[in-house]
N, CA, C and O atoms as a printed pandas DataFrame, in Angstrom:
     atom_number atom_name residue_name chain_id  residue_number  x_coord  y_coord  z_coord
0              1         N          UNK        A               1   48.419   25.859   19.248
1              2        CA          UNK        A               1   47.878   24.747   18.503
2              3         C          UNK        A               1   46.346   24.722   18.595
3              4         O          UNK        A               1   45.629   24.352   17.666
4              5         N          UNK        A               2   45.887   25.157   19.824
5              6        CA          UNK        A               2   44.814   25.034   19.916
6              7         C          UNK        A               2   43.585   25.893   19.366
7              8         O          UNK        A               2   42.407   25.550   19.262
8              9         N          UNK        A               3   44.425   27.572   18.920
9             10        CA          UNK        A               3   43.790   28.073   18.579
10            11         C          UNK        A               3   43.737   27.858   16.824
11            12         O          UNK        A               3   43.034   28.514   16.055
12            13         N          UNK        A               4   44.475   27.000   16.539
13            14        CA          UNK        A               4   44.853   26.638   14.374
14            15         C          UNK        A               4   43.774   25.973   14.614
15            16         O          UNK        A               4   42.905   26.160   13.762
16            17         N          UNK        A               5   43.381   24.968   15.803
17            18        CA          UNK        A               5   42.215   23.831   14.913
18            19         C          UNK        A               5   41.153   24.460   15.489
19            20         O          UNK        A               5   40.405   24.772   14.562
20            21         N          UNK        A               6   40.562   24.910   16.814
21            22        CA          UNK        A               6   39.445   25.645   16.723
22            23         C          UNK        A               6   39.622   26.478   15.386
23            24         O          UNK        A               6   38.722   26.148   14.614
24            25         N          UNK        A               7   40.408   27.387   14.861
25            26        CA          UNK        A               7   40.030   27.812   13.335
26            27         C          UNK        A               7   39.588   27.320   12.166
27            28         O          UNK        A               7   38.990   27.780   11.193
28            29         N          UNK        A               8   40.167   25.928   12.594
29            30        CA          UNK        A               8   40.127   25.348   11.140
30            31         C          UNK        A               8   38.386   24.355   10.908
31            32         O          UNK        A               8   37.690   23.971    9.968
32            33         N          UNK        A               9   38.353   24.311   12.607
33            34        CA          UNK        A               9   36.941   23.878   12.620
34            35         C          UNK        A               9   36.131   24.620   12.337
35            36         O          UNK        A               9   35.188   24.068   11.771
36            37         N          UNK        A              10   35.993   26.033   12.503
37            38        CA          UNK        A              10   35.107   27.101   12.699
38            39         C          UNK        A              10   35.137   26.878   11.306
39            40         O          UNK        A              10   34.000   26.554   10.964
40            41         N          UNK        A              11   36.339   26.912    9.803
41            42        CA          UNK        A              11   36.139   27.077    8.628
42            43         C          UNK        A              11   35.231   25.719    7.880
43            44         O          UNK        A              11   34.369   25.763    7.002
44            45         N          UNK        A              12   35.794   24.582    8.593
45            46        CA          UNK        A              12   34.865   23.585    7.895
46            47         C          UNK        A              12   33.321   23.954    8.435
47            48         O          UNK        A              12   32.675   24.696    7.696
48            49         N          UNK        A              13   32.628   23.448    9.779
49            50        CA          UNK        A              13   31.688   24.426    9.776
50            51         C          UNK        A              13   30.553   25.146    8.628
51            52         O          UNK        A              13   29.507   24.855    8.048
52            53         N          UNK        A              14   31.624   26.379    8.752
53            54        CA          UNK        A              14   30.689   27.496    7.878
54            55         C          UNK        A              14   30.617   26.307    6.232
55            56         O          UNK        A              14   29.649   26.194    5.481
56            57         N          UNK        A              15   31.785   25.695    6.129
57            58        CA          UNK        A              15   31.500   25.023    4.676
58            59         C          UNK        A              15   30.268   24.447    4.575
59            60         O          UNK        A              15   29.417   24.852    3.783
60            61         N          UNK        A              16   30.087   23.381    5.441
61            62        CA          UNK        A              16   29.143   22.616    5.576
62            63         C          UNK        A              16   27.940   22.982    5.805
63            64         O          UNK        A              16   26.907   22.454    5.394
64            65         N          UNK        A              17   28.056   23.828    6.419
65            66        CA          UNK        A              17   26.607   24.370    6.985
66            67         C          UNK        A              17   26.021   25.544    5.971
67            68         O          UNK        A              17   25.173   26.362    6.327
68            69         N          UNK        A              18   26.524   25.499    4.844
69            70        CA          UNK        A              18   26.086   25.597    3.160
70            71         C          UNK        A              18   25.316   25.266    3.045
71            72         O          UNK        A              18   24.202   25.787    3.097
72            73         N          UNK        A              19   25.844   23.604    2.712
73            74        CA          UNK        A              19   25.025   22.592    2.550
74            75         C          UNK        A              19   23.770   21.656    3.424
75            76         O          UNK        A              19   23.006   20.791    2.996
76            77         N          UNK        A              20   23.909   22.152    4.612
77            78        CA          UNK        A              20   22.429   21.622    5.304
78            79         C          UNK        A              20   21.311   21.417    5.016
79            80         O          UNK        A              20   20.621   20.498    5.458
80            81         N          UNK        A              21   20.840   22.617    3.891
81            82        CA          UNK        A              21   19.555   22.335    3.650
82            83         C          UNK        A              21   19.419   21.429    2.534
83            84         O          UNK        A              21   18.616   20.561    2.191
84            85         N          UNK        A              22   20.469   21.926    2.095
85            86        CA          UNK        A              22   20.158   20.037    1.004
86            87         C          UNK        A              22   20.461   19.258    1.463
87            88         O          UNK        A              22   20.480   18.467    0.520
88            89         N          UNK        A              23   20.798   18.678    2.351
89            90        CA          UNK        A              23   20.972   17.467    3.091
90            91         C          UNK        A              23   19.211   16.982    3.380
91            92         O          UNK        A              23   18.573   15.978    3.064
92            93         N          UNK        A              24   18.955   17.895    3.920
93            94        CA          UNK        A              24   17.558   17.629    4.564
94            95         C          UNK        A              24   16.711   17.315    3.482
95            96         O          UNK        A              24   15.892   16.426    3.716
96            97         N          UNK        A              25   16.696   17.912    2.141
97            98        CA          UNK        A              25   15.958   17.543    0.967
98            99         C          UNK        A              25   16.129   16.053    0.453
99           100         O          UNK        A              25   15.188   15.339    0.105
100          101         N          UNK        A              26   17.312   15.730    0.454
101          102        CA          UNK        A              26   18.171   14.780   -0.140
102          103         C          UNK        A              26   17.444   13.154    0.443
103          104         O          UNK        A              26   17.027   12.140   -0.117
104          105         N          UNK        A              27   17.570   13.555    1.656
105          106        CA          UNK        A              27   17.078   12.372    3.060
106          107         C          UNK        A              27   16.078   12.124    3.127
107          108         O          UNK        A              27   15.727   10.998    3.480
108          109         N          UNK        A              28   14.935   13.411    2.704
109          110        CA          UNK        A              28   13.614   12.844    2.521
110          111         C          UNK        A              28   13.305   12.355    1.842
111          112         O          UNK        A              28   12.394   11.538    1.977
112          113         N          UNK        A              29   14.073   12.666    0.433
113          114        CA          UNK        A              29   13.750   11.682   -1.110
114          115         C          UNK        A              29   14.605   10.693   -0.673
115          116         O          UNK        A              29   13.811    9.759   -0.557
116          117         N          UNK        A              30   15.686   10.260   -0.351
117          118        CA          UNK        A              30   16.362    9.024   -0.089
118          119         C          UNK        A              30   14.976    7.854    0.861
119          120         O          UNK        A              30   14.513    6.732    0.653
120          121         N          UNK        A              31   14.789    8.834    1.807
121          122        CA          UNK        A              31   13.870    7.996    2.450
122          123         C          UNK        A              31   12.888    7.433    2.055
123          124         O          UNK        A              31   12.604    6.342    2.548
124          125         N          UNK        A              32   11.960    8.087    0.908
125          126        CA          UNK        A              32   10.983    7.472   -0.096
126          127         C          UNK        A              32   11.635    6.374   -0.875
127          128         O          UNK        A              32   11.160    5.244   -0.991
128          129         N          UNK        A              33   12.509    6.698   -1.283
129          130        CA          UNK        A              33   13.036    5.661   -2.284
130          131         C          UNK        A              33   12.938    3.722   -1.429
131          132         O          UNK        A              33   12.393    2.630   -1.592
132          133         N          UNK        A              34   14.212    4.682   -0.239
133          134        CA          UNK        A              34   14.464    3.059    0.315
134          135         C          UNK        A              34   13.422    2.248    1.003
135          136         O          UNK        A              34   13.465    1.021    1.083
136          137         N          UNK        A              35   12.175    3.250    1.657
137          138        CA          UNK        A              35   11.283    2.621    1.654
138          139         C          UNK        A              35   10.372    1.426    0.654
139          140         O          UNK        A              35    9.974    0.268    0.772
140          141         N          UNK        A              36   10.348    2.388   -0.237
141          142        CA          UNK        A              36   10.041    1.586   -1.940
142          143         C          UNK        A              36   10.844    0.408   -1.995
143          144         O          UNK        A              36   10.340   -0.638   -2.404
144          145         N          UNK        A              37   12.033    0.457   -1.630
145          146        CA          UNK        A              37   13.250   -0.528   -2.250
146          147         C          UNK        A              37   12.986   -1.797   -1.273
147          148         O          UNK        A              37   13.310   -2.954   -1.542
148          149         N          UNK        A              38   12.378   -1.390   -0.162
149          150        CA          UNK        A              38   12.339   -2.428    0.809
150          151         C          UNK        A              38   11.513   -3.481    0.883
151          152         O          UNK        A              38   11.570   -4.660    1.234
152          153         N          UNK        A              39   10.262   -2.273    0.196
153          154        CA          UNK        A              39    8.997   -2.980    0.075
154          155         C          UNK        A              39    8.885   -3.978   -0.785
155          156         O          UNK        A              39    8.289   -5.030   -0.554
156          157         N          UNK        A              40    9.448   -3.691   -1.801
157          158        CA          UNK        A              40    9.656   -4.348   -3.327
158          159         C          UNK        A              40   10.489   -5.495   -2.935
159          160         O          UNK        A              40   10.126   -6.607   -3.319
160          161         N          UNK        A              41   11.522   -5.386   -2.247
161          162        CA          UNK        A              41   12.299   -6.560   -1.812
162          163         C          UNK        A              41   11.222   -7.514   -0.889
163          164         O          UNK        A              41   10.750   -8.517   -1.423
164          165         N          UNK        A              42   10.957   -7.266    0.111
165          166        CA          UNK        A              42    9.816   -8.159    1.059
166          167         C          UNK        A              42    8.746   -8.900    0.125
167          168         O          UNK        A              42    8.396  -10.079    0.187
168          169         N          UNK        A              43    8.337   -7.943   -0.719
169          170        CA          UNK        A              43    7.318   -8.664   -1.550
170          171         C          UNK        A              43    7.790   -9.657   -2.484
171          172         O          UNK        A              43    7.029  -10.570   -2.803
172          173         N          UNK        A              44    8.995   -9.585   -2.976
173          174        CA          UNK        A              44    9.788  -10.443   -3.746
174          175         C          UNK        A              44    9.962  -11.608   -2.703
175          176         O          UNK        A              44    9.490  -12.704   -3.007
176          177         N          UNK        A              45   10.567  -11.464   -1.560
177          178        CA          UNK        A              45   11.015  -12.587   -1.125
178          179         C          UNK        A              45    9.563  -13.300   -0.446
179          180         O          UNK        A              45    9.322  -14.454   -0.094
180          181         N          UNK        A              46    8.852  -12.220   -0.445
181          182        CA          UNK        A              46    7.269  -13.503    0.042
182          183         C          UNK        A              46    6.950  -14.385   -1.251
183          184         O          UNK        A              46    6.692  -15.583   -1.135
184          185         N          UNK        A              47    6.988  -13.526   -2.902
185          186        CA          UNK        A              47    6.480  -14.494   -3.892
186          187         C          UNK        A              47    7.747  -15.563   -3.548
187          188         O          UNK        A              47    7.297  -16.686   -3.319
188          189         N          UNK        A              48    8.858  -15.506   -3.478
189          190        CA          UNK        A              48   10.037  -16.809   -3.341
190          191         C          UNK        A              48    9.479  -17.383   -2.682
191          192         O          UNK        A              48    8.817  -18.252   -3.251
192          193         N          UNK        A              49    9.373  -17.340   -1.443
193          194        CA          UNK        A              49    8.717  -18.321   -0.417
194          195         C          UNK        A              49    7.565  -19.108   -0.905
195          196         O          UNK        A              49    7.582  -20.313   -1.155
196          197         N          UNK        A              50    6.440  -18.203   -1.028
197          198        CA          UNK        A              50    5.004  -18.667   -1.575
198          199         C          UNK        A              50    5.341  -20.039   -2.947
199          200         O          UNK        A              50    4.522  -20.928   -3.180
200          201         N          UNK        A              51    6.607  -19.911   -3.638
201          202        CA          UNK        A              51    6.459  -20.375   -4.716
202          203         C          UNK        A              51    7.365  -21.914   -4.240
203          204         O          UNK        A              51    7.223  -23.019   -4.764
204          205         N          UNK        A              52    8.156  -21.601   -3.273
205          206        CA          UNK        A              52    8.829  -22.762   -2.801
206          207         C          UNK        A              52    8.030  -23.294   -2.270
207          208         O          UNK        A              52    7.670  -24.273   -2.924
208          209         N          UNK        A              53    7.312  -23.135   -1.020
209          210        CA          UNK        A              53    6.246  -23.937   -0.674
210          211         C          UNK        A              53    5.530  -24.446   -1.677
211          212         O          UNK        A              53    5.944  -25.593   -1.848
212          213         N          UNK        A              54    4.522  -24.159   -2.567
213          214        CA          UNK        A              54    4.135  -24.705   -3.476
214          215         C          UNK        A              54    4.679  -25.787   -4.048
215          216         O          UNK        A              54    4.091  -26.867   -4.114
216          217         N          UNK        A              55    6.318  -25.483   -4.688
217          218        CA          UNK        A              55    6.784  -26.637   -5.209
218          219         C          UNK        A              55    7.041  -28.011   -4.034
219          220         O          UNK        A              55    7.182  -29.202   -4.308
220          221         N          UNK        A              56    7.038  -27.429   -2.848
221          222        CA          UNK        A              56    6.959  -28.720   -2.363
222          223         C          UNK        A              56    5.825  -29.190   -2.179
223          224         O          UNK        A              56    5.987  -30.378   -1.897
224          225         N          UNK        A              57    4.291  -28.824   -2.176
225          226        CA          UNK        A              57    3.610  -29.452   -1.792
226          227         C          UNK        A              57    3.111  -30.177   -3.120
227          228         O          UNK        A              57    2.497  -31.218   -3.357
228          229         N          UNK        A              58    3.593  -29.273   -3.781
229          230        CA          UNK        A              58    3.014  -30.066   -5.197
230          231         C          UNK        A              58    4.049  -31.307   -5.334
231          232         O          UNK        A              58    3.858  -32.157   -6.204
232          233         N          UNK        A              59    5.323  -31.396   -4.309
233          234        CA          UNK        A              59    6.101  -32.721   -4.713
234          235         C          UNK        A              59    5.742  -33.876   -3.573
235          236         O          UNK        A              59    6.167  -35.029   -3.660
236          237         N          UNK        A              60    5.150  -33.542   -2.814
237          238        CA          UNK        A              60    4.442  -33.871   -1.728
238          239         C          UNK        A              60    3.060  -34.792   -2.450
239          240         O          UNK        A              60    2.804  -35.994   -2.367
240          241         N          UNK        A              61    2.601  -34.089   -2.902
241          242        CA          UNK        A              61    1.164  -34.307   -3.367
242          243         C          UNK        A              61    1.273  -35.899   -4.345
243          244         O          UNK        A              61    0.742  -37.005   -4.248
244          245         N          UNK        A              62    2.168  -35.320   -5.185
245          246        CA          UNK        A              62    2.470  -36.209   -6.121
246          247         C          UNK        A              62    3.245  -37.279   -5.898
247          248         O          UNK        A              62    3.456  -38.025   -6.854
248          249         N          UNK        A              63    3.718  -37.527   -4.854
249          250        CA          UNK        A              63    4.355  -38.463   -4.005
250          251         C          UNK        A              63    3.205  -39.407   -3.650
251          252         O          UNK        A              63    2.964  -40.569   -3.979
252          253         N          UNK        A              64    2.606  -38.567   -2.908
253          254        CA          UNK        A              64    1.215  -39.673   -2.083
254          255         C          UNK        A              64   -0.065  -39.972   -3.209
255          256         O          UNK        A              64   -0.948  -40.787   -2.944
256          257         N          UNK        A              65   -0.040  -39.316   -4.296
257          258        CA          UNK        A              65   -1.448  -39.762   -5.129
258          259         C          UNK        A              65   -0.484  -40.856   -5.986
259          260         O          UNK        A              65   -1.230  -41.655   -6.552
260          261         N          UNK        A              66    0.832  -41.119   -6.238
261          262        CA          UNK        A              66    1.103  -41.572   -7.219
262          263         C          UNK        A              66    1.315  -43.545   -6.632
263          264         O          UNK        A              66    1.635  -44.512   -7.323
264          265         N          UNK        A              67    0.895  -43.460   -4.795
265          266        CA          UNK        A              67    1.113  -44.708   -4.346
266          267         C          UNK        A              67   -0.038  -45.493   -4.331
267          268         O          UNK        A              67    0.015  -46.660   -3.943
């Protein structure tokens, strides 16, 4: 038994190890991307923030000038 799956490992293996070097290509462009994706998200959720605050101070504001 032991010697079918050491075989069968040795065959996946060689499969895979085909494909390694595109893996490594793949990961570096993945990695640009999600960086991008992250950034774009953070900056989105700072304008949310920035814009909520605002609306409250502007409901704030208009609270106390209107007494």
């Amino acid at each position: 038994m032991k010697a079918v799956w050491q075989g069968r490992v040795a065959q996946t293996t060689a499969k895979l190890g085909d494909h390694a070097p595109m893996a490594t290509v793949c990961c570096n462009s993945c990695r640009t991307c999600v960086q991008t994706n992250l950034l774009g998200i953070a900056l989105a959720g700072l304008a949310a923030a920035g814009m909520a605050v605002a609306r409250v101070g502007r409901r704030l504001f208009a609270r106390t000038s209107s007494r």
